[in-house]
N, C-alpha and C positions, 0 to 999 in steps of 0.2 A: 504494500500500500504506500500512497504517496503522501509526503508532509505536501501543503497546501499556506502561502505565505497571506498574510491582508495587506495590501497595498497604503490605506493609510495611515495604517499605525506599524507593521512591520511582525505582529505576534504569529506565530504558527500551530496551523493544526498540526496536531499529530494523529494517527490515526491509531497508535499504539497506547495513546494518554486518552484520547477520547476528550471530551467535556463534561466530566463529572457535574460541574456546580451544575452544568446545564441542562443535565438528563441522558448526557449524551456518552455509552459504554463506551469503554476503550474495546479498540478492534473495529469502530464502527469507520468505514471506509468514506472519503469526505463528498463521494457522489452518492449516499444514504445518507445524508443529510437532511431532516427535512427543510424545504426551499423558503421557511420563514428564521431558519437558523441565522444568528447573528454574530459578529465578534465579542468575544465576552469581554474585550478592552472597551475598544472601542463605538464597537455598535452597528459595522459596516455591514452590508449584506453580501451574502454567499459570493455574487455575481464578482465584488470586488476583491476575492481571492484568485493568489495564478498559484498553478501548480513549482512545487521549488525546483528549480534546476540545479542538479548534482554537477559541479567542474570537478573534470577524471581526465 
């Protein structure tokens, strides 16, 4: 699974941590999201996340 970054704040999904506070089990993959999930920093919506790019 892929971490997932918020553009305007900078915090990352993990998909391994999940979002506890928010209901949300680790393991839960960030396209099961449901589509009103929010950054728990800052508040952005789903759409304003990009998938993280690994430099190798």
């Amino acid at each position: 699974m892929k971490n997932y970054i918020c553009m305007p704040c900078g915090w990352t999904y993990d998909p391994a941590v999940g979002d506890v506070d928010n209901g949300i089990a680790p393991g839960t993959a960030f396209d099961e999201l449901p589509e009103d999930w929010t950054c728990p920093v800052c508040g952005a919506p789903k759409q304003l996340f990009e998938e993280e790019k690994l430099n190798r």
